[in-house]
N, C-alpha and C positions, 0 to 999 in steps of 0.2 A: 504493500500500500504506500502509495505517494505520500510526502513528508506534508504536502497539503489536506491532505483527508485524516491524517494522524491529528491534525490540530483543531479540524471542524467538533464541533460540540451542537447538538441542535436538543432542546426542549422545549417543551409548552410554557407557551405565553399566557394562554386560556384557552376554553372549549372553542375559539375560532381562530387561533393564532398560532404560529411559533415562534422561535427564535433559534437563526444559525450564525454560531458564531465561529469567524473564518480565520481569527488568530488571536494571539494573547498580550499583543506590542501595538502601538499606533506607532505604523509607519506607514513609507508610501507603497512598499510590496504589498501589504492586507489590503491596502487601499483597493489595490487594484482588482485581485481578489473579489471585493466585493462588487466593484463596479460590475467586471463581467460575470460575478453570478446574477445579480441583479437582469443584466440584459440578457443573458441566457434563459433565465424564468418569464421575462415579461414578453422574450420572441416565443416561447416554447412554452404555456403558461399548463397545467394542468387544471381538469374539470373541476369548478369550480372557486378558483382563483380568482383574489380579490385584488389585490395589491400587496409590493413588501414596499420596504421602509427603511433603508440604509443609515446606520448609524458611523460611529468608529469602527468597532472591532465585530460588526454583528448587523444580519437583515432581520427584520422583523415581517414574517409573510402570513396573512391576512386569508383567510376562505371562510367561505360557506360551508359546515361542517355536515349540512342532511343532503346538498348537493356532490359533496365529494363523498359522503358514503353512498348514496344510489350509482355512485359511475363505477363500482365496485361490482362487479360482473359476481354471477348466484352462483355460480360452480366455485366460486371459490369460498372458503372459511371465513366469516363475518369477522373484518379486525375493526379499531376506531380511526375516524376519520385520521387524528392526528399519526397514526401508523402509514396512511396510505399517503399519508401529504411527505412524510418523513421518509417516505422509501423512495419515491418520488423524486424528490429533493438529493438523495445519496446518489441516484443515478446522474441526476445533474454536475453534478458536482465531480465527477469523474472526468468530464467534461473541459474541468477548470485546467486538467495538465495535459490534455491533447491539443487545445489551444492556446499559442500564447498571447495573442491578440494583447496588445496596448491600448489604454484607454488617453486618450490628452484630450482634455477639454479648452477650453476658448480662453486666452490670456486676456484680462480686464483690468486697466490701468484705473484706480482709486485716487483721485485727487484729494487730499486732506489739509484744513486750515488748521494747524496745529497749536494749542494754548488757547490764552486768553479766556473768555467766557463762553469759547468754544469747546477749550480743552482744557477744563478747570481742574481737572485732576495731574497735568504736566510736570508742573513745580511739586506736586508730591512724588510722581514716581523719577524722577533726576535726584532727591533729595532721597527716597529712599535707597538706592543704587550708590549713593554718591557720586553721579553724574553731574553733568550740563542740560542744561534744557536741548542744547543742541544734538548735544551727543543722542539722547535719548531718540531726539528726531532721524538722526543719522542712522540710528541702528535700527529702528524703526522701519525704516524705507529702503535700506538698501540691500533686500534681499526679494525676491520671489516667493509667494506663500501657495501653498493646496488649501483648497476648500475641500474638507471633510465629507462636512453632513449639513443639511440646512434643519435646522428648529429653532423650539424655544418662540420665536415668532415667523411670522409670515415672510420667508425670505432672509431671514437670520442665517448668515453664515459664520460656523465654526471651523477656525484658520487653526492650520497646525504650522508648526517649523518659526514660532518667533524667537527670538536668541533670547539665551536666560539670563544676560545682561541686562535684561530689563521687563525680568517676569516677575508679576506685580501680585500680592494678594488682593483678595476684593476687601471691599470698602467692608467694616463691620456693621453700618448700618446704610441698607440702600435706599437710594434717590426713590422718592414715590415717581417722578417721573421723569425720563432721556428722551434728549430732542430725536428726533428721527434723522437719519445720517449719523452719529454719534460711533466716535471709532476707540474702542476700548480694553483695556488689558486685564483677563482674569485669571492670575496663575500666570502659566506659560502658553494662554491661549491668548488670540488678538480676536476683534469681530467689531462688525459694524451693526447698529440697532437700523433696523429697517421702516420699524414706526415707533411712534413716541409710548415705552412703556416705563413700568420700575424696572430696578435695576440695579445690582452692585457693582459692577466692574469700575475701572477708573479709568474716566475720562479723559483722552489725551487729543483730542483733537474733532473734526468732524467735517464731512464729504456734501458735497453741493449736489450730487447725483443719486436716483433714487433706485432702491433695490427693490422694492415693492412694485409690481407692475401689475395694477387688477388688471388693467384692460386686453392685457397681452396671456395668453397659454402658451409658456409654461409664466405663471405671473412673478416671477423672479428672475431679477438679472445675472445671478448668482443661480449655479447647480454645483452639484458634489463633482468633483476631478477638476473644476476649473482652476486658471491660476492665477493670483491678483498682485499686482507689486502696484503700493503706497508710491504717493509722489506728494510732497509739500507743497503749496500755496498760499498765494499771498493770501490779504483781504480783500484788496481788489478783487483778485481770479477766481474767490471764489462769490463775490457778487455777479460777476460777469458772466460765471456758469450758470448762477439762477435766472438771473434777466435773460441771456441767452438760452434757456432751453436746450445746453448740453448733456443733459441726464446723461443718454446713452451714447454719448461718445466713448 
């Protein structure tokens, strides 16, 4: 058995759920991992099949449990649903080492106004590092980030790979509300608020372009495998992005 199927784990979620989990590490190998199980179930779905739900290290796959046990042919021995979704699923997955298919999603440039009473939280996290405001900025932006998984809210992206130079604990007590655009550090994770909710992370900045897109399917400008690199901005540029109607540049 492949050193991949040595690591899957899959259990119930609930009487309509499960959960496969494809490794034990967030890196970008599971990543991928999941991307193409994910597309491999949603080209190739079995009866009954709702949707899954891509996290970090784990999908979360969704059915109808009286639907997938009647496609359960009578000659055979009555098992439960979650049996025939889970054998199902183990033949898929066999899958993942015959193909090695790469997944790269679409590189999106993040423009960010950093500080101020944009990024009220800046001067804390430079101060807790013992940084520069600048530094914090520098490092910030000059690397390349994956998008994970989107939650939490509507278009909420969870960014991995920020450097631990300036991996921040959350705030002990959070903000009842974050503007929308809001680009923030929790732990060693980065992420931008997509609409204005509560919130702990700390605030270092915030994005003139909007991640929430109702009017568009898929309504987020952000998917999991995409790839985002931060870029600073004056205050000019970022009024000029709102008056101009650059969102999705």
């Amino acid at each position: 058995m492949s050193c991949v199927l040595n690591k899957v784990k899959i259990w119930p979620f609930n009487e309509s759920a499960l959960i496969v989990q494809l490794g034990d590490d967030l890196n970008p190998i599971v990543h991928q991992k999941i991307l193409h199980f994910v597309t491999l179930l949603e080209d190739t779905p079995f009866v009954g099949f709702i949707e899954c739900v891509p996290a970090y290290l784990n999908v979360t796959v969704y059915y109808d449990p009286y639907t997938v046990y009647e496609s359960q042919p009578f000659h055979i021995t009555p098992v439960s649903p979650f049996e025939i979704v889970k054998t199902y699923i183990n033949g898929l997955l066999h899958k993942l080492n015959d193909d090695r298919k790469i997944f790269i999603g679409q590189k999106v440039v993040i423009p960010v106004l950093y500080g101020s009473d944009y990024g009220p939280d800046l001067e804390y996290v430079a101060n807790y590092h013992n940084l520069s405001i600048e530094d914090v900025i520098r490092i910030h932006t000059e690397k390349e980030y994956l998008v994970y998984m989107l939650g939490f809210a509507p278009g909420f992206p969870f960014i991995g790979g920020m450097s631990k130079q300036i991996a921040t604990p959350r705030k002990n007590t959070p903000r009842l509300t974050i503007a929308p655009g809001s680009v923030g550090i929790a732990g060693a994770q980065t992420g931008v608020y997509p609409l204005a909710t509560p919130g702990g992370w700390q605030i270092i900045g915030r994005t003139p372009i909007d991640l929430f897109l109702p009017d568009q399917v898929p309504p987020s400008l952000l998917k999991a495998g995409d790839t985002i690199q931060f870029v600073s901005i004056s205050l000019e540029e970022y009024r000029q992005y709102r008056r101009g109607g650059k969102e999705n540049e």
